[in-house]
PDB file with one MODEL, atoms N, CA, C and O in Angstrom:
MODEL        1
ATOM      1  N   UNK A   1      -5.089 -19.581 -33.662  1.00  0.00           N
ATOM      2  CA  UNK A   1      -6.410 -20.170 -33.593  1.00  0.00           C
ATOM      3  C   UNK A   1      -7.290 -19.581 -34.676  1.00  0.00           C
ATOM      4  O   UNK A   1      -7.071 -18.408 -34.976  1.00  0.00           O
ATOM      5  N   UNK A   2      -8.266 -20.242 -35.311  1.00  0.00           N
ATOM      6  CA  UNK A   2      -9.248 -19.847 -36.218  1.00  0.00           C
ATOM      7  C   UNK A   2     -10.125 -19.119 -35.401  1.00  0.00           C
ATOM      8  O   UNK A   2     -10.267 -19.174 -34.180  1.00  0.00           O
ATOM      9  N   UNK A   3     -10.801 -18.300 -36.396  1.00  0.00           N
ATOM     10  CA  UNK A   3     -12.570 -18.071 -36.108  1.00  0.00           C
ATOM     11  C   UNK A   3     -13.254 -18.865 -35.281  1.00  0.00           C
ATOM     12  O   UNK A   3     -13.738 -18.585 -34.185  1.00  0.00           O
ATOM     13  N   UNK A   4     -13.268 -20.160 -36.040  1.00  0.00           N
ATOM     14  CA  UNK A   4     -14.508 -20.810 -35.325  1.00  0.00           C
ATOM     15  C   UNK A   4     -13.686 -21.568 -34.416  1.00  0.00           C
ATOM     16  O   UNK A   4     -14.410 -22.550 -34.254  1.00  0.00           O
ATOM     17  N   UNK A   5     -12.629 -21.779 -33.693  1.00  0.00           N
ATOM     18  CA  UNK A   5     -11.907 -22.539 -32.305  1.00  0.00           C
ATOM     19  C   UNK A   5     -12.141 -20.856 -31.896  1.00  0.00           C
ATOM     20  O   UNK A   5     -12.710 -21.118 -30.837  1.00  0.00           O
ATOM     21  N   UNK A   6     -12.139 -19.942 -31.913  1.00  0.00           N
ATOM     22  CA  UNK A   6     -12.641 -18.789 -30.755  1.00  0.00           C
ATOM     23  C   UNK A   6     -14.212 -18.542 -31.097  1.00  0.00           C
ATOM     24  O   UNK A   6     -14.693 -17.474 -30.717  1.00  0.00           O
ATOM     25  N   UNK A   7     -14.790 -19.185 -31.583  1.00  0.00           N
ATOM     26  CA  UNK A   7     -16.426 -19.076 -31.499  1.00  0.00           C
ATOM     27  C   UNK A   7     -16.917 -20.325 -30.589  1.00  0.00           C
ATOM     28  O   UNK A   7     -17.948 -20.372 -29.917  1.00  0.00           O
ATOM     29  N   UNK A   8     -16.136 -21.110 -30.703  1.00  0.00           N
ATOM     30  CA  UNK A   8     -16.323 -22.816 -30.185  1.00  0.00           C
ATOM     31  C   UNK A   8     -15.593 -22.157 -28.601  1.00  0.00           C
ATOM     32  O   UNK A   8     -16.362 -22.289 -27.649  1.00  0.00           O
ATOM     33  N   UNK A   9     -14.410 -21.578 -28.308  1.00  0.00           N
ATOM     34  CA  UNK A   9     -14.431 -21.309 -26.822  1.00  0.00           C
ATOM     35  C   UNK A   9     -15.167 -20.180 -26.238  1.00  0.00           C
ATOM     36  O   UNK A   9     -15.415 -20.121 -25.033  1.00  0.00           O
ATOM     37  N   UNK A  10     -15.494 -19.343 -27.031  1.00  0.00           N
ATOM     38  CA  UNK A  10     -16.925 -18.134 -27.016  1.00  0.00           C
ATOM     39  C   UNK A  10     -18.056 -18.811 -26.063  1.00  0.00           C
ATOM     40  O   UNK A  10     -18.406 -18.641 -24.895  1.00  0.00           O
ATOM     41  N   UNK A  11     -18.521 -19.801 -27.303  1.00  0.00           N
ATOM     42  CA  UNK A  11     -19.889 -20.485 -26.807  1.00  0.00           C
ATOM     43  C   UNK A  11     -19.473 -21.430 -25.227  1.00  0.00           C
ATOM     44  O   UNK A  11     -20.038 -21.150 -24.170  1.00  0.00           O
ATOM     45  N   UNK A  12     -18.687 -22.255 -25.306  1.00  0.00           N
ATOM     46  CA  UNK A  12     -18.299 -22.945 -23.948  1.00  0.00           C
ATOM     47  C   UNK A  12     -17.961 -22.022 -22.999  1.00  0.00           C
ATOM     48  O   UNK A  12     -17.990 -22.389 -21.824  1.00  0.00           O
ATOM     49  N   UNK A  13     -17.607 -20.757 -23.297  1.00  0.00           N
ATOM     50  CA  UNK A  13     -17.399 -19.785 -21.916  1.00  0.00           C
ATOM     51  C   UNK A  13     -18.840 -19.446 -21.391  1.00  0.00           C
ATOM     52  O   UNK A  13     -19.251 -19.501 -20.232  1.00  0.00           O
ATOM     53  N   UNK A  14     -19.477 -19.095 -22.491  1.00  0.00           N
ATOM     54  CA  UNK A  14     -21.169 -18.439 -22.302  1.00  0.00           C
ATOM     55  C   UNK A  14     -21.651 -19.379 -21.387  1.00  0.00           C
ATOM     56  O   UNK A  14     -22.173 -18.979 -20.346  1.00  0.00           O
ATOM     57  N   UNK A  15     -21.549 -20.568 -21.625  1.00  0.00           N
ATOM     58  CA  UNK A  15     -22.240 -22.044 -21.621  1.00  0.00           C
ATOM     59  C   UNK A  15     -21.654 -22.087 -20.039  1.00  0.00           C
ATOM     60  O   UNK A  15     -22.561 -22.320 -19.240  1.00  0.00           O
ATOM     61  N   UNK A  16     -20.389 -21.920 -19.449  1.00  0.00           N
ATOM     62  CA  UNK A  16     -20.084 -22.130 -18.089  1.00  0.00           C
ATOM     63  C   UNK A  16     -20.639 -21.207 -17.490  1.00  0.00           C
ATOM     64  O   UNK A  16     -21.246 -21.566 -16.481  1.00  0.00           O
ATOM     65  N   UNK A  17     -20.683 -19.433 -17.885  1.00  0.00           N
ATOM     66  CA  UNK A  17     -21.023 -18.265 -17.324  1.00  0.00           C
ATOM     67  C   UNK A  17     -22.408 -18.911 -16.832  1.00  0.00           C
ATOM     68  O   UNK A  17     -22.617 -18.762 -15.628  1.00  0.00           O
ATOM     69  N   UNK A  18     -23.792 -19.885 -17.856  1.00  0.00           N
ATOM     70  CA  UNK A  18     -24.521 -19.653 -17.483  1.00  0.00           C
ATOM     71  C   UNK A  18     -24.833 -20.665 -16.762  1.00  0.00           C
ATOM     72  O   UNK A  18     -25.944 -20.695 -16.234  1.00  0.00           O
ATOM     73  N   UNK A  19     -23.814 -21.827 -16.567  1.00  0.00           N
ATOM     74  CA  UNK A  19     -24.229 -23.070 -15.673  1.00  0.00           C
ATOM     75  C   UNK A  19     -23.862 -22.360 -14.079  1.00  0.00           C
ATOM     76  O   UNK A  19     -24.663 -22.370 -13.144  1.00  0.00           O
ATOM     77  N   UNK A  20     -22.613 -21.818 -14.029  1.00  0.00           N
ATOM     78  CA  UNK A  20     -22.570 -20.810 -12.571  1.00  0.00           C
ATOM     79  C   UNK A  20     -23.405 -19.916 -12.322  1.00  0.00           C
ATOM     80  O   UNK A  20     -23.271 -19.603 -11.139  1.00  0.00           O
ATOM     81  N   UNK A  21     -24.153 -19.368 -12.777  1.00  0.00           N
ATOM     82  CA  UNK A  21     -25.441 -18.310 -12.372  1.00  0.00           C
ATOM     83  C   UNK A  21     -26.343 -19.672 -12.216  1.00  0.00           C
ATOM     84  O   UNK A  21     -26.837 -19.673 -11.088  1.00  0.00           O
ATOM     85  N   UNK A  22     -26.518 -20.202 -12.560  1.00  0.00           N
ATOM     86  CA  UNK A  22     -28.038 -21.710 -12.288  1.00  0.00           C
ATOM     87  C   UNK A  22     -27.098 -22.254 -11.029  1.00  0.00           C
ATOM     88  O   UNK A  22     -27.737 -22.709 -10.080  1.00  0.00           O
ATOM     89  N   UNK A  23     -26.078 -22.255 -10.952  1.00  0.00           N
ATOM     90  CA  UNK A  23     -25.889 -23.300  -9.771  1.00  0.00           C
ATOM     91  C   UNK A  23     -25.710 -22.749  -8.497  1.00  0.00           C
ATOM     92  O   UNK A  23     -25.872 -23.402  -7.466  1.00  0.00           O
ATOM     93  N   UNK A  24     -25.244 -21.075  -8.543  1.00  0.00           N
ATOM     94  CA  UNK A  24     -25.029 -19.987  -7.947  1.00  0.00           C
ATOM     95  C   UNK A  24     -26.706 -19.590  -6.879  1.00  0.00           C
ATOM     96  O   UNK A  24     -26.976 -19.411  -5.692  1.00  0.00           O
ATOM     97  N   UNK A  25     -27.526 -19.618  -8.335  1.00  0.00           N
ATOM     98  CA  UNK A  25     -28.850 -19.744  -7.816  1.00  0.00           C
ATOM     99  C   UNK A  25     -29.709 -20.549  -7.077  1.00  0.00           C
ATOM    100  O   UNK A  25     -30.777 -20.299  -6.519  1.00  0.00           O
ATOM    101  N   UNK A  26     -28.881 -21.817  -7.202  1.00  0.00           N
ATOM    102  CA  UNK A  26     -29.490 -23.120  -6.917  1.00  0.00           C
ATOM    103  C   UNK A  26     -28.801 -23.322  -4.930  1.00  0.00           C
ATOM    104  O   UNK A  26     -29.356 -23.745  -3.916  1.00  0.00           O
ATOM    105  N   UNK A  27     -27.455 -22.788  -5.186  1.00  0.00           N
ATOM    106  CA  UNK A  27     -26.824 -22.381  -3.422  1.00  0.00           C
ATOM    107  C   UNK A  27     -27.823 -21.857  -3.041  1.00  0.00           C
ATOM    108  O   UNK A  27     -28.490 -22.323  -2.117  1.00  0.00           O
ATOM    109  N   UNK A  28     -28.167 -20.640  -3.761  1.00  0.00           N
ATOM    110  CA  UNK A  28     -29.331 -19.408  -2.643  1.00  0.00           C
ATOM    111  C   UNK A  28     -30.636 -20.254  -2.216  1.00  0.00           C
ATOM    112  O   UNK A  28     -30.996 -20.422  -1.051  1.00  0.00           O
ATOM    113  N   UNK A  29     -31.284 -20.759  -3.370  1.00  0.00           N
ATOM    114  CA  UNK A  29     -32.453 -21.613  -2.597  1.00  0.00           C
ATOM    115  C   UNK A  29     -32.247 -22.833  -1.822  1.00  0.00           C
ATOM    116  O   UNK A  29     -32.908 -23.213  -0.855  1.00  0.00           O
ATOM    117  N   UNK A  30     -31.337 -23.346  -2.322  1.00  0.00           N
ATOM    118  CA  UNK A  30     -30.952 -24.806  -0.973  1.00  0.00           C
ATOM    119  C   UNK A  30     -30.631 -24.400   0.284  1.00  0.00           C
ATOM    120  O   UNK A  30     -31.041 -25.022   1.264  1.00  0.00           O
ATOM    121  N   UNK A  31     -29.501 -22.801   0.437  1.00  0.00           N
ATOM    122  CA  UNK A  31     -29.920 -22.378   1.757  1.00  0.00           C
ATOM    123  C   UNK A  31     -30.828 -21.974   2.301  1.00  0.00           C
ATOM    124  O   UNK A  31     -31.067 -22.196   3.487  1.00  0.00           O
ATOM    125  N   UNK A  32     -31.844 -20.978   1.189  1.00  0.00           N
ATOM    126  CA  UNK A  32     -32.799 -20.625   1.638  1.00  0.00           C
ATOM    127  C   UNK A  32     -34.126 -22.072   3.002  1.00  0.00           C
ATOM    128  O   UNK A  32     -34.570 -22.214   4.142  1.00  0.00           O
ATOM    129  N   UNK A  33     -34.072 -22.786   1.403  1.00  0.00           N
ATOM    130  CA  UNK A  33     -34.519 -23.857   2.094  1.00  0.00           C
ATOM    131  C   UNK A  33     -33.663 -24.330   3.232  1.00  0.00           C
ATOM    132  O   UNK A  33     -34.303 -24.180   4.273  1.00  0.00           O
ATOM    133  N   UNK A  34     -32.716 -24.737   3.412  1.00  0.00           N
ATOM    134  CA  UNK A  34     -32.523 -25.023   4.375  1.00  0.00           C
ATOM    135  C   UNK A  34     -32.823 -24.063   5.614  1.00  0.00           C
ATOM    136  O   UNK A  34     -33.322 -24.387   6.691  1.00  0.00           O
ATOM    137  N   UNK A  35     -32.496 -23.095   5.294  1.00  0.00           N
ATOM    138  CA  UNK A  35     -32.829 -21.646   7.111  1.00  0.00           C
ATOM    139  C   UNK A  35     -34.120 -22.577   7.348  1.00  0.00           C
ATOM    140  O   UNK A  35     -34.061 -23.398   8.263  1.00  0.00           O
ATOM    141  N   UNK A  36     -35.495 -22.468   6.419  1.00  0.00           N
ATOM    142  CA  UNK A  36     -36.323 -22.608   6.141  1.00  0.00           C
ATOM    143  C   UNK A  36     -36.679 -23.770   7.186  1.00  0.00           C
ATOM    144  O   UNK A  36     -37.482 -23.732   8.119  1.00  0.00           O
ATOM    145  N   UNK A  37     -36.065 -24.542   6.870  1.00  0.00           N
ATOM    146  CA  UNK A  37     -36.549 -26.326   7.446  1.00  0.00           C
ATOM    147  C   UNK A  37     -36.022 -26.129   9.084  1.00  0.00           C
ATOM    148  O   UNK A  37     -36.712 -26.559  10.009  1.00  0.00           O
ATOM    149  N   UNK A  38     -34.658 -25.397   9.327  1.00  0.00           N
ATOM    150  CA  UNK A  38     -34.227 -24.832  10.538  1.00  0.00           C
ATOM    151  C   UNK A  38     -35.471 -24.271  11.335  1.00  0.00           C
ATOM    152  O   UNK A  38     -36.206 -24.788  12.176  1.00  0.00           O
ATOM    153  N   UNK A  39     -35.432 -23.140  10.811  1.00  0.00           N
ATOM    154  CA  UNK A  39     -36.515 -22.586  11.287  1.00  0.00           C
ATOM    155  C   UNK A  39     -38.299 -23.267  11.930  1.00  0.00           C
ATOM    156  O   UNK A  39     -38.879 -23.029  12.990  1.00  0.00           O
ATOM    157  N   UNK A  40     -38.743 -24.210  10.657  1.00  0.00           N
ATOM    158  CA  UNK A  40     -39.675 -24.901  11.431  1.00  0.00           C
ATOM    159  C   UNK A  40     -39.441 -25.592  12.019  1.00  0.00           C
ATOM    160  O   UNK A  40     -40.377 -25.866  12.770  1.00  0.00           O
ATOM    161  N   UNK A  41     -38.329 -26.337  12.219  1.00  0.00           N
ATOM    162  CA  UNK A  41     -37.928 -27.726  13.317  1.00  0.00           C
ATOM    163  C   UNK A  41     -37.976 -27.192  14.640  1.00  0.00           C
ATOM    164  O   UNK A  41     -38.288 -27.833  15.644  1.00  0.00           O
ATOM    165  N   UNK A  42     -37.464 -25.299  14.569  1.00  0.00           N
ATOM    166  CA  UNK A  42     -37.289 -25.039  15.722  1.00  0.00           C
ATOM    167  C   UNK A  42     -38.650 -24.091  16.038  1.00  0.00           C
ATOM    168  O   UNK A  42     -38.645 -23.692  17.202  1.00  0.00           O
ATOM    169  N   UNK A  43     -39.624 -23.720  15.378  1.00  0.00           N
ATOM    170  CA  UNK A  43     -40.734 -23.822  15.626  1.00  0.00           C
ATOM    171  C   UNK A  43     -41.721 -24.982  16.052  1.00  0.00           C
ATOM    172  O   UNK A  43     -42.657 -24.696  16.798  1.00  0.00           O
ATOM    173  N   UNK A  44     -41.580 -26.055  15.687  1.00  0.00           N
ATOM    174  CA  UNK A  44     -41.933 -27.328  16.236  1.00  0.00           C
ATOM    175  C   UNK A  44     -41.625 -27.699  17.478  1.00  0.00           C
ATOM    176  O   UNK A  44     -42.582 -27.847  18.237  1.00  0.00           O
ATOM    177  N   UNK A  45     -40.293 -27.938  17.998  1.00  0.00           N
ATOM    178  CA  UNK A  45     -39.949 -27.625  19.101  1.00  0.00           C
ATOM    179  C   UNK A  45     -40.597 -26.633  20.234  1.00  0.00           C
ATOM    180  O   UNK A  45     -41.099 -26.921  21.320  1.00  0.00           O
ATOM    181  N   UNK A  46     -40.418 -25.417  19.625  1.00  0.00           N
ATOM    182  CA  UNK A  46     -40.966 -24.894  21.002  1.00  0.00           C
ATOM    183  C   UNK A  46     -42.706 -24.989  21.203  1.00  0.00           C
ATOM    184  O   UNK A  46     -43.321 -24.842  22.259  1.00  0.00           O
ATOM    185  N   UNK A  47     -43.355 -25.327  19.634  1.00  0.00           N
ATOM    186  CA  UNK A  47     -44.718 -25.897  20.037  1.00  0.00           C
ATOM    187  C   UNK A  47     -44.709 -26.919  21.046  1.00  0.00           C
ATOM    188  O   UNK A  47     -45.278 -26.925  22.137  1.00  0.00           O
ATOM    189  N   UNK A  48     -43.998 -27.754  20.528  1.00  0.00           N
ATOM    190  CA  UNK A  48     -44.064 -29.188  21.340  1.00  0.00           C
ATOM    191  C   UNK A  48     -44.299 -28.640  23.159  1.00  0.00           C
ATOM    192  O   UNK A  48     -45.092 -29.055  24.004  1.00  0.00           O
ATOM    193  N   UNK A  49     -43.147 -27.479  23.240  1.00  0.00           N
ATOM    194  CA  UNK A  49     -42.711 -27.424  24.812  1.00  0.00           C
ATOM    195  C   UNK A  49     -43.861 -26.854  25.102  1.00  0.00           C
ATOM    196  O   UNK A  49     -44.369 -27.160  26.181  1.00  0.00           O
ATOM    197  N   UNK A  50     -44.436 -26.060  24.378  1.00  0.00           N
ATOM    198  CA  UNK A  50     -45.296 -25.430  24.841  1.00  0.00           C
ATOM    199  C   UNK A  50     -46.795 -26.015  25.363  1.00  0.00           C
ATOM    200  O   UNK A  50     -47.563 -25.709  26.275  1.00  0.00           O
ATOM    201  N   UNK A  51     -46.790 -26.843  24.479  1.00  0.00           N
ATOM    202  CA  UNK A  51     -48.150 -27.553  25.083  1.00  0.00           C
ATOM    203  C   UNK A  51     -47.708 -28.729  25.709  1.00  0.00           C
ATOM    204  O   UNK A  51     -48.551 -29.614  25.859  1.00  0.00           O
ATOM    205  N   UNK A  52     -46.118 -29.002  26.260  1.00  0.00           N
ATOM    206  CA  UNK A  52     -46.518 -29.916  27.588  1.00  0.00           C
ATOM    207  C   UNK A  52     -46.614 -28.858  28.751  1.00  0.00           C
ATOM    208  O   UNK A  52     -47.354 -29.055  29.715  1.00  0.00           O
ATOM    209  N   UNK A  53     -45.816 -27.698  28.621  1.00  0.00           N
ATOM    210  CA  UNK A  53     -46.448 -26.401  29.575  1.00  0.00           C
ATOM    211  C   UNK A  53     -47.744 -26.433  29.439  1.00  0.00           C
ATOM    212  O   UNK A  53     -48.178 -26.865  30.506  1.00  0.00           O
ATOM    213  N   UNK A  54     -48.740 -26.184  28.614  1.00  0.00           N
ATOM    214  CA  UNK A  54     -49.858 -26.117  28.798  1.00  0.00           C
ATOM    215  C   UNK A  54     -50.767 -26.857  29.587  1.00  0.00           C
ATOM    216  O   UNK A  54     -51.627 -26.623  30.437  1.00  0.00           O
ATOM    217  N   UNK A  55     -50.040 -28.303  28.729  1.00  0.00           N
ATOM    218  CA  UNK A  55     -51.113 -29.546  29.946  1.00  0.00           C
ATOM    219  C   UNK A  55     -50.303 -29.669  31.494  1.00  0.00           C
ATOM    220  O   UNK A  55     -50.779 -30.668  32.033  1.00  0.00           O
ATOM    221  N   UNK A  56     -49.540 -29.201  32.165  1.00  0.00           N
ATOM    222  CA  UNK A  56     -49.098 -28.225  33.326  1.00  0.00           C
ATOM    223  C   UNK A  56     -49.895 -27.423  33.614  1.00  0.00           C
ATOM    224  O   UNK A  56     -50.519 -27.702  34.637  1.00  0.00           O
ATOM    225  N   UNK A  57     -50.156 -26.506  33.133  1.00  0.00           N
ATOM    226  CA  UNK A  57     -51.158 -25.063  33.815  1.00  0.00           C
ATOM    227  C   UNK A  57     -52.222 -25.977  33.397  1.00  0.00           C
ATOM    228  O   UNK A  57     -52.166 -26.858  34.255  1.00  0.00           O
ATOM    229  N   UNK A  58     -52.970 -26.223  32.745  1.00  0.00           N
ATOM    230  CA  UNK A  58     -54.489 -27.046  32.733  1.00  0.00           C
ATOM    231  C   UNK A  58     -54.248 -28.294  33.892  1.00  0.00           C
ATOM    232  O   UNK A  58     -55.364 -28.692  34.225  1.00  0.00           O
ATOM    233  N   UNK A  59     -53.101 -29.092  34.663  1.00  0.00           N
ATOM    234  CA  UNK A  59     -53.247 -29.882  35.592  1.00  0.00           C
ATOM    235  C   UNK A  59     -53.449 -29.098  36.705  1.00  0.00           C
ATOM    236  O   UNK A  59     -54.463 -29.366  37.351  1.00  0.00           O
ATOM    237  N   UNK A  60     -52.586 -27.987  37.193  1.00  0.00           N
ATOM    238  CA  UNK A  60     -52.611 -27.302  37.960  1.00  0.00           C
ATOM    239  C   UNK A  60     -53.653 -26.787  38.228  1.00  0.00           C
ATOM    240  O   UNK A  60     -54.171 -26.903  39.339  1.00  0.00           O
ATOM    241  N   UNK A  61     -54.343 -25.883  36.924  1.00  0.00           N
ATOM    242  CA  UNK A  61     -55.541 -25.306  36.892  1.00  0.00           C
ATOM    243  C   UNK A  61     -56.461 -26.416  38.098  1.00  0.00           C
ATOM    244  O   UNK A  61     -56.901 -26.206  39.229  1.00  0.00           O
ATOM    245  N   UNK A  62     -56.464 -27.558  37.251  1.00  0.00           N
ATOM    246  CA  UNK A  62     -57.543 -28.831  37.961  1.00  0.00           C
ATOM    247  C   UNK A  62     -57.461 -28.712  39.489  1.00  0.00           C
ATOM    248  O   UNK A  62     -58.523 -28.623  40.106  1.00  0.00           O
ATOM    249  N   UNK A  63     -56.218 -28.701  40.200  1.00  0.00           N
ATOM    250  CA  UNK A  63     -55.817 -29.131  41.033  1.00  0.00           C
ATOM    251  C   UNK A  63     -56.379 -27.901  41.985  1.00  0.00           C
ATOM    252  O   UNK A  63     -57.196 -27.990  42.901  1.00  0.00           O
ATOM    253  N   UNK A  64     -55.779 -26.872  41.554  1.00  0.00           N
ATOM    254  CA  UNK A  64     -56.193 -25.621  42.470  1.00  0.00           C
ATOM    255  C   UNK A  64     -57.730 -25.271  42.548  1.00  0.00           C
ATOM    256  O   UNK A  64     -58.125 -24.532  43.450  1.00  0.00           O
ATOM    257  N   UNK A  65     -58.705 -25.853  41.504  1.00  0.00           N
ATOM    258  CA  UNK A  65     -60.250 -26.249  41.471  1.00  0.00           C
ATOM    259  C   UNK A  65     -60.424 -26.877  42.432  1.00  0.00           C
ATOM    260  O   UNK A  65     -61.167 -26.390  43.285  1.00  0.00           O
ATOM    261  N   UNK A  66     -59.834 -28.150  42.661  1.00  0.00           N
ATOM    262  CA  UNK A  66     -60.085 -29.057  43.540  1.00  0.00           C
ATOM    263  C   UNK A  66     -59.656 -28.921  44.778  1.00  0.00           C
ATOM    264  O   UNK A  66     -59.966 -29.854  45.519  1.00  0.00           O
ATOM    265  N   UNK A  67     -58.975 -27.967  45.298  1.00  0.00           N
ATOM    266  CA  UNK A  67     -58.985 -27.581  46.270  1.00  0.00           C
ATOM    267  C   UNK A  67     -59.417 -26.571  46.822  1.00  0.00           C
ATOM    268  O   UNK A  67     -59.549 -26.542  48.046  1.00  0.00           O
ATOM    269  N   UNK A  68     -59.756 -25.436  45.967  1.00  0.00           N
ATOM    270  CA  UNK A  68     -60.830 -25.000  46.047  1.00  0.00           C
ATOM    271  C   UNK A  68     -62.511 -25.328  46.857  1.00  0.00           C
ATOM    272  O   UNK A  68     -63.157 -25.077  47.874  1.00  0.00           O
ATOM    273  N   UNK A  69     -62.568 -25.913  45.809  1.00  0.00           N
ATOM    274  CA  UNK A  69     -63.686 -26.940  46.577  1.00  0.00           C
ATOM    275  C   UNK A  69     -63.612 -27.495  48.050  1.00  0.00           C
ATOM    276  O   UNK A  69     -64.386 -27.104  48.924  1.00  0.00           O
ATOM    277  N   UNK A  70     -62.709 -28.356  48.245  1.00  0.00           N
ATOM    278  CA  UNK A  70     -62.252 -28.714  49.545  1.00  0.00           C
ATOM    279  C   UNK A  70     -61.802 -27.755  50.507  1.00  0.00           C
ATOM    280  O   UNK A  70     -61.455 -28.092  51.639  1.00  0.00           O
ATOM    281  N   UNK A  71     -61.795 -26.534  50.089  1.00  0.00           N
ATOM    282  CA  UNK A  71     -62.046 -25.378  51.415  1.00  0.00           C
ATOM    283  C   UNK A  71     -63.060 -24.982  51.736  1.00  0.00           C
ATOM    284  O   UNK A  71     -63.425 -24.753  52.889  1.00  0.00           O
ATOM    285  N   UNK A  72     -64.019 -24.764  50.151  1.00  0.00           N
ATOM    286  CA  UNK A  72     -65.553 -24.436  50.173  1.00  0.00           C
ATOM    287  C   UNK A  72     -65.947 -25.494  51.290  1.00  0.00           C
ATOM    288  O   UNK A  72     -66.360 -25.210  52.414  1.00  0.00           O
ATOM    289  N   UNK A  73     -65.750 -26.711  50.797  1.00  0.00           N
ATOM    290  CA  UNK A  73     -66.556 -28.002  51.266  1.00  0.00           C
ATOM    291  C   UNK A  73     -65.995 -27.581  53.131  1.00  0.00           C
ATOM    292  O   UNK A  73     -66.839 -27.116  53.897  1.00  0.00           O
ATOM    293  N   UNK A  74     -64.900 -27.768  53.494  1.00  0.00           N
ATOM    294  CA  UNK A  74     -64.595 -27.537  54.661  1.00  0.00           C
ATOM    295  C   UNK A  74     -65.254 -26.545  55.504  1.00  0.00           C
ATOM    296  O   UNK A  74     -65.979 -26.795  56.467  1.00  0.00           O
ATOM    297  N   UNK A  75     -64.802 -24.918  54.868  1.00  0.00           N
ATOM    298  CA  UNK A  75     -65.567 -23.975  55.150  1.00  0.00           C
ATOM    299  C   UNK A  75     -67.034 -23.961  55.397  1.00  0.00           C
ATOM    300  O   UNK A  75     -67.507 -23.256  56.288  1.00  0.00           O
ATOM    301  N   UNK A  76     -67.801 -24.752  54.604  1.00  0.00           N
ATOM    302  CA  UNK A  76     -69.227 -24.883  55.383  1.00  0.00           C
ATOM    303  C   UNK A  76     -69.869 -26.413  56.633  1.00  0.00           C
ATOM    304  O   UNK A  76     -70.943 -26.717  57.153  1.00  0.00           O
ATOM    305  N   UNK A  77     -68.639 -26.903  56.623  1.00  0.00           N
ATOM    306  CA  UNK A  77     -68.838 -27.419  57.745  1.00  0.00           C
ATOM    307  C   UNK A  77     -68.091 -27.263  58.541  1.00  0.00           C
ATOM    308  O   UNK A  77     -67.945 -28.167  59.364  1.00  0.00           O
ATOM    309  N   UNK A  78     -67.290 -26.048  58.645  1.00  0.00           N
ATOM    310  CA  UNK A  78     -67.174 -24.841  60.102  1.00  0.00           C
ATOM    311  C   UNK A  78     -68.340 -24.561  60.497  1.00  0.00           C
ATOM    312  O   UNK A  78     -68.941 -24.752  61.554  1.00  0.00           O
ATOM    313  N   UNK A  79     -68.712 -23.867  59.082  1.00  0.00           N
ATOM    314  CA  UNK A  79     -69.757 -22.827  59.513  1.00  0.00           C
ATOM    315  C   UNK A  79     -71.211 -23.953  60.133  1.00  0.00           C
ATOM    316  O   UNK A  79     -71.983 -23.516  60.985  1.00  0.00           O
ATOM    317  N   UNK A  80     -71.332 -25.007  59.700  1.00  0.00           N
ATOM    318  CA  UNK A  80     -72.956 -25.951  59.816  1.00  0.00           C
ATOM    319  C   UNK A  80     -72.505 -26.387  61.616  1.00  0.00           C
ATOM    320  O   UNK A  80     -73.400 -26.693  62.403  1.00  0.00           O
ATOM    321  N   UNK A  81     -71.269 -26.355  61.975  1.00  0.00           N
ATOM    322  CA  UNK A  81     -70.396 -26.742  63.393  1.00  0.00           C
ATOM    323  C   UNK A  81     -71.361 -25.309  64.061  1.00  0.00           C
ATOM    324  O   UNK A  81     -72.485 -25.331  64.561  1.00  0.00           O
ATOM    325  N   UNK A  82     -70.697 -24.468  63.903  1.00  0.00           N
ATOM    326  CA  UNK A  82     -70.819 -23.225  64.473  1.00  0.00           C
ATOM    327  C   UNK A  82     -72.127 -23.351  64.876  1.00  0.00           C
ATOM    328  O   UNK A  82     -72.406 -23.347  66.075  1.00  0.00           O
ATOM    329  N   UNK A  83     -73.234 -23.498  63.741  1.00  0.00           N
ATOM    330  CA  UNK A  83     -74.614 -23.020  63.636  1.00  0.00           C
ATOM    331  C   UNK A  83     -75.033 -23.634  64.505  1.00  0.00           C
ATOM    332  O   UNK A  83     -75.673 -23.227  65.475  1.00  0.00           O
ATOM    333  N   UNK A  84     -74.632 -24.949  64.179  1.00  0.00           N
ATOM    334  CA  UNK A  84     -75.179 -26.344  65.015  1.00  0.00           C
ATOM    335  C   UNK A  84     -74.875 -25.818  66.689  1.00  0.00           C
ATOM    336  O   UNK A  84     -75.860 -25.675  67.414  1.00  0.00           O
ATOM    337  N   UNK A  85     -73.615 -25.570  67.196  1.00  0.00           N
ATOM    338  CA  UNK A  85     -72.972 -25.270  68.486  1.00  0.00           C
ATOM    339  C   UNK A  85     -74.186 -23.999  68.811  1.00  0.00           C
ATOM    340  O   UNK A  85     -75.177 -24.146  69.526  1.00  0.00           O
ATOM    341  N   UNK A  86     -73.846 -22.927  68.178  1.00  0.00           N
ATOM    342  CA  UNK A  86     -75.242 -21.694  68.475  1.00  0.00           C
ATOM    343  C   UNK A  86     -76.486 -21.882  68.894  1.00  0.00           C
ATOM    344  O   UNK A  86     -77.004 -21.336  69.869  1.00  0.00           O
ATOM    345  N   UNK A  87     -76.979 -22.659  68.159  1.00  0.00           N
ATOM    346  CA  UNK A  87     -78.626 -23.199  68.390  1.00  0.00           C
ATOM    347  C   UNK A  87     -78.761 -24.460  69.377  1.00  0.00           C
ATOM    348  O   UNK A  87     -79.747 -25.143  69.655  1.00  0.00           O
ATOM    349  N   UNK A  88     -77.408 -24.534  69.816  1.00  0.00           N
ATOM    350  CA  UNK A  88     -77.788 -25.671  71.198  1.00  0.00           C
ATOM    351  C   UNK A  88     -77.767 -24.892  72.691  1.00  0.00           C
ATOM    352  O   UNK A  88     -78.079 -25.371  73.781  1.00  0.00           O
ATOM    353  N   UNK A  89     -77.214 -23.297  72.326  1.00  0.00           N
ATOM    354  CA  UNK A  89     -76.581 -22.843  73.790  1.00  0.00           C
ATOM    355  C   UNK A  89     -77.898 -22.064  73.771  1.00  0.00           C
ATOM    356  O   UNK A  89     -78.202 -21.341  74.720  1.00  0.00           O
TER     357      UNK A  89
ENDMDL
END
């Protein structure tokens, strides 16, 4: 082989060395990205769950208000019974 057929496979070796480091590099960020997109889908997800849990404890919340009330409400017409029964004897 001449000089320049080993300068000509020189340069095409360089030339592959440096297309495998770019494409080598290009794996690391496409996985990267990908963990990446993993990762928020499954952050999304558990947002999602989380705030139909939420509107759960905020129904509940409501509910245990409202009954609340309806013991208050009950509880003083024991007590208006009572008063009423007292002040007749």
């Amino acid at each position: 082989m001449s000089e320049v057929d080993n300068s000509r496979f020189d340069d095409i070796y360089d030339r592959i060395n440096d297309l495998t480091v770019e494409v080598n590099s290009l794996k690391v960020q496409t996985s990267t990205y990908g963990t990446q997109q993993v990762a928020i889908s499954q952050l999304l997800t558990l947002a999602t769950g989380l705030a139909g849990d939420m509107r759960q404890v905020k129904s509940d919340i409501r509910e245990l208000k409202a009954n609340a009330r309806n013991t208050d409400a009950s509880i003083n017409e024991i007590l208006r019974l009572l008063r009423s029964r007292n002040s007749n004897e």
